[in-house]
GUNUKOL-517891 format. One record per residue (C-alpha): chain; residue in one letter; x, y, z. Coordinates in nm, 3 decimals. Example, Ala and Ser with C-alpha at 12.3 -4.5 7.8 and 13.67 -1.06 7.14 Angstrom:
BEGIN
SITE  kette  rest        u        v        w
SITE      A     A    1.230   -0.450    0.780
SITE      A     S    1.367   -0.106    0.714
END
This chain:
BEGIN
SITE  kette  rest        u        v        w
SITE      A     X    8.099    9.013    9.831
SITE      A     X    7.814    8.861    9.987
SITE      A     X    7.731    8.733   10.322
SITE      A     X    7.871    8.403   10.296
SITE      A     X    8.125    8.513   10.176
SITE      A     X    8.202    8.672   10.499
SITE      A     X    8.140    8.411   10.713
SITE      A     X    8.406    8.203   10.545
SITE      A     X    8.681    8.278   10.802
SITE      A     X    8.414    8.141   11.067
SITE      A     X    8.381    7.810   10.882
SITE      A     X    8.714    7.766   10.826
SITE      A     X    8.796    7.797   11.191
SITE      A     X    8.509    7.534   11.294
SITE      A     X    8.629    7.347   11.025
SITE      A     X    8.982    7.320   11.141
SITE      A     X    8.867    7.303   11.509
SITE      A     X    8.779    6.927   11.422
SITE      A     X    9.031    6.714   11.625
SITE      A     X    9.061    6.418   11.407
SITE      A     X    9.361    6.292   11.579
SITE      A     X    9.217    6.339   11.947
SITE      A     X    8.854    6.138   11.757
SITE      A     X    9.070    5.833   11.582
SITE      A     X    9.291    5.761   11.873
SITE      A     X    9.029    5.786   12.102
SITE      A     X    8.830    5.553   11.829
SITE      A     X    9.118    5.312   11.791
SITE      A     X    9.304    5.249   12.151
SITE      A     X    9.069    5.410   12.337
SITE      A     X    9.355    5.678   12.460
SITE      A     X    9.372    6.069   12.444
SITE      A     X    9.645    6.155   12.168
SITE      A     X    9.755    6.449   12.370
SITE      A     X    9.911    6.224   12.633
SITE      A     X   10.207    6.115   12.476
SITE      A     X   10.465    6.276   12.289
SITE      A     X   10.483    6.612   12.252
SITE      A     X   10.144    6.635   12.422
SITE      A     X    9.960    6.793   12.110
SITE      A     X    9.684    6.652   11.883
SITE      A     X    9.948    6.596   11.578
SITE      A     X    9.972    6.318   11.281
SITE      A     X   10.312    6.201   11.460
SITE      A     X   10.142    6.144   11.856
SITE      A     X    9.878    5.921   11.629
SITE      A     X   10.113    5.690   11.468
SITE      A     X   10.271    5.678   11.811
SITE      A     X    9.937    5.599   11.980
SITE      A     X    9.763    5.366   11.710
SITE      A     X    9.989    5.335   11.429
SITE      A     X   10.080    5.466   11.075
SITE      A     X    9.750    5.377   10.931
SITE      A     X    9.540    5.570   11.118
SITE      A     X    9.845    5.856   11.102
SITE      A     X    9.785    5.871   10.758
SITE      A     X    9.407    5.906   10.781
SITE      A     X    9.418    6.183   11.016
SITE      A     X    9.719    6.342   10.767
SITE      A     X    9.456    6.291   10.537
SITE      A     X    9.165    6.459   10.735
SITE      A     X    9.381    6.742   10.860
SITE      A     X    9.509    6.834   10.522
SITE      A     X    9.129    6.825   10.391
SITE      A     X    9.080    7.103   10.699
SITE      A     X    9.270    7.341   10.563
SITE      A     X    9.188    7.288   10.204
SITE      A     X    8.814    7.287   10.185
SITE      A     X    8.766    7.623   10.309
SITE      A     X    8.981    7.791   10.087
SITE      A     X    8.877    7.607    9.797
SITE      A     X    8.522    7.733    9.901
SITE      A     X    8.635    8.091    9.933
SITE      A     X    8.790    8.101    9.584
SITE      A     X    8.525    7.944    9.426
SITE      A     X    8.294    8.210    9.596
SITE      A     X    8.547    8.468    9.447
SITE      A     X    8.717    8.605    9.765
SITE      A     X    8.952    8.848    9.741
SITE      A     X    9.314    8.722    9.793
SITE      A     X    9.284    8.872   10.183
SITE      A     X    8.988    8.702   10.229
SITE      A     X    9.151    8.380   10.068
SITE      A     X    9.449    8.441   10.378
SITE      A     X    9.220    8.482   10.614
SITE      A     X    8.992    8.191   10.544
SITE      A     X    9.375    7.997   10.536
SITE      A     X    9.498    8.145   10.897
SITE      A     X    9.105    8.071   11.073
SITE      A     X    9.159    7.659   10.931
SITE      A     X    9.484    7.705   11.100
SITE      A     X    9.381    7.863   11.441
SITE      A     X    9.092    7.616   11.458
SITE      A     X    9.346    7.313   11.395
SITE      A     X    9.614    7.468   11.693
SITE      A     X    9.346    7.572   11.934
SITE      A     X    9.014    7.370   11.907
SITE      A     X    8.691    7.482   12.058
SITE      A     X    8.581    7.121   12.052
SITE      A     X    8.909    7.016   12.256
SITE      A     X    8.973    7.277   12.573
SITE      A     X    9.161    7.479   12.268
SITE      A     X    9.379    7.231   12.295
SITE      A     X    9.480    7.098   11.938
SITE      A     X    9.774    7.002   11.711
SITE      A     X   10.089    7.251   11.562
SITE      A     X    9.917    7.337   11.243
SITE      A     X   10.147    7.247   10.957
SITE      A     X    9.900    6.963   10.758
SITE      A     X    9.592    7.206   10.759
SITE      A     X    9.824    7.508   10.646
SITE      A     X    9.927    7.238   10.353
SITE      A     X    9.578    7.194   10.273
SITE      A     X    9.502    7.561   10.220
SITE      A     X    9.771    7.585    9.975
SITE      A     X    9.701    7.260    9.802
SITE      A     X    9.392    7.439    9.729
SITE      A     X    9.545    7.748    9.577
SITE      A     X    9.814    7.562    9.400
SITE      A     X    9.925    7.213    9.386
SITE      A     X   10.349    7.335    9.319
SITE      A     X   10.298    7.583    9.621
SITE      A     X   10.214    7.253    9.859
SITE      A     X   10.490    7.055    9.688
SITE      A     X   10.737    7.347    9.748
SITE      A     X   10.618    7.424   10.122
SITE      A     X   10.657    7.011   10.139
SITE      A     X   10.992    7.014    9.994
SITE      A     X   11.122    7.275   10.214
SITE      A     X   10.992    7.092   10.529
SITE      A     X   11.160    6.774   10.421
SITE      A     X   11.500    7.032   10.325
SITE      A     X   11.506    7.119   10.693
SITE      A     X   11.404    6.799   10.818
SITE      A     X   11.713    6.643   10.708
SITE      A     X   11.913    7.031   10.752
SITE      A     X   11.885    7.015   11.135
SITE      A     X   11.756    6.655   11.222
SITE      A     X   11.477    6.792   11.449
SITE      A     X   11.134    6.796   11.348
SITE      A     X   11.006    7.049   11.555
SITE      A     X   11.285    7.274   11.459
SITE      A     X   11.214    7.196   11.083
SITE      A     X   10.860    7.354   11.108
SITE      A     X   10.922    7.651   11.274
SITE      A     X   11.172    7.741   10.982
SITE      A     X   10.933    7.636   10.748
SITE      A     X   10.666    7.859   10.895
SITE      A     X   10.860    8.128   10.878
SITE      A     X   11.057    8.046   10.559
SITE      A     X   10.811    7.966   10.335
SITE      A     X   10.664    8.334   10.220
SITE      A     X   11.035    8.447   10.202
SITE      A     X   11.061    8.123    9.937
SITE      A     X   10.768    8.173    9.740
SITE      A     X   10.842    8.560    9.642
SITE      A     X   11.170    8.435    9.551
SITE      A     X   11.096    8.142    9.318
SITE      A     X   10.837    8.379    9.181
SITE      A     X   10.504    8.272    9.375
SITE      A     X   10.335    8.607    9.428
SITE      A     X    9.958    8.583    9.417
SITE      A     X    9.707    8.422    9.699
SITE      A     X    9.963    8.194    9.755
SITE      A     X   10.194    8.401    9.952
SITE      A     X    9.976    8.591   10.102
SITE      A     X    9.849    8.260   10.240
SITE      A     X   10.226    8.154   10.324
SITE      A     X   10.217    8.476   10.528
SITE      A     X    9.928    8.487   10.711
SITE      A     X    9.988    8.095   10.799
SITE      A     X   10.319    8.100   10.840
SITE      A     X   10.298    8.339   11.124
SITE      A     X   10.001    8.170   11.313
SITE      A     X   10.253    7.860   11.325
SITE      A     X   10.496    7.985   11.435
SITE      A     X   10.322    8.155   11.705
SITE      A     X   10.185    7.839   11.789
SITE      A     X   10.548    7.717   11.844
SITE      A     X   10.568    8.041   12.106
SITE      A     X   10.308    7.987   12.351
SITE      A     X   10.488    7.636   12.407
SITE      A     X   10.809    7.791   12.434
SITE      A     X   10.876    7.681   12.825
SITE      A     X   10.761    7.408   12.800
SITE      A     X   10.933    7.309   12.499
SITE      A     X   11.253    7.473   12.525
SITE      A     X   11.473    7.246   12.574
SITE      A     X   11.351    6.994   12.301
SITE      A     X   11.319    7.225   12.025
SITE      A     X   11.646    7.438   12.059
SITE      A     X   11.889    7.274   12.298
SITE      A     X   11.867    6.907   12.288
SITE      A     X   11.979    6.747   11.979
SITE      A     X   11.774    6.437   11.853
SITE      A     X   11.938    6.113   11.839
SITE      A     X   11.960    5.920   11.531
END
């Protein structure tokens, strides 16, 4: 294990510090994403702001956060810890941004991206369980807090047991600590009120 090795974690965490969303609505309507919606840099507060297209750019860019670092670390040969770790800094950097006051998005694209890397059927199961709970509760917010916290449970059962889990795990947890320091503020919304149709 060399140096660079090493430093991956550090990378990853400048790498998913990049605030696409805050930089493309700023770009497009001239507005700061944060101030509408659930007041986070997110995919959903851009297609609010300036529309689906640009959503699904910074979906794009946010999965590609979380993705390129771990493909680097496993094609540096990092041991599967190393591979989590690299996984959890993308996500850290993504939720709290040193290029943005640490104030960034929820987490859940980047975290896609990092198992994309590992394994395409690992995304497309943490993807299908989102969409599971999605339609389960009807809350969105709800939906990925059970996800983050679902998804390692998941994966040993359906058999998933290698970097993959341990990536589930480790960024699982930062998510839904994420959800935790906005607790007060988002109390109400996530657990009490029920969305409308």
């Amino acid at each position: 294990m060399n140096t660079l090795t090493l430093l991956l974690p550090i990378l990853a965490y400048l790498s998913g510090s990049l605030p696409f969303s805050i930089w493309v609505t700023r770009y497009a309507k001239g507005v700061d994403v944060r101030d509408a919606g659930s007041g986070h840099a997110t995919t959903t507060n851009t297609i609010r702001q300036a529309g689906f297209g640009w959503g699904a750019l910074v979906l794009a860019l946010d999965i590609a956060k979380g993705f390129l670092p771990v493909w680097l670390a496993l094609r540096l040969g990092g041991e599967p810890w190393l591979i989590a770790l690299t996984a959890a800094a993308a996500v850290i950097g993504h939720c709290w941004t040193v290029f943005a006051q640490f104030r960034g998005g929820m987490g859940l694209a980047t975290f896609g991206g990092a198992l994309l890397a590992v394994n395409w059927f690992a995304f497309v199961i943490g993807l299908g369980l989102l969409l599971l709970l999605t339609l389960t509760v009807h809350h969105g917010a709800r939906a990925s807090v059970f996800t983050g916290l679902l998804i390692a449970p998941v994966f040993w059962l359906i058999g998933l047991r290698g970097v993959e889990i341990w990536i589930a795990i480790a960024g699982g947890l930062v998510i839904a600590f994420r959800f935790l320091t906005d607790w007060n503020r988002k109390y109400r919304e996530l657990w009490l009120d029920r969305e409308k149709p």
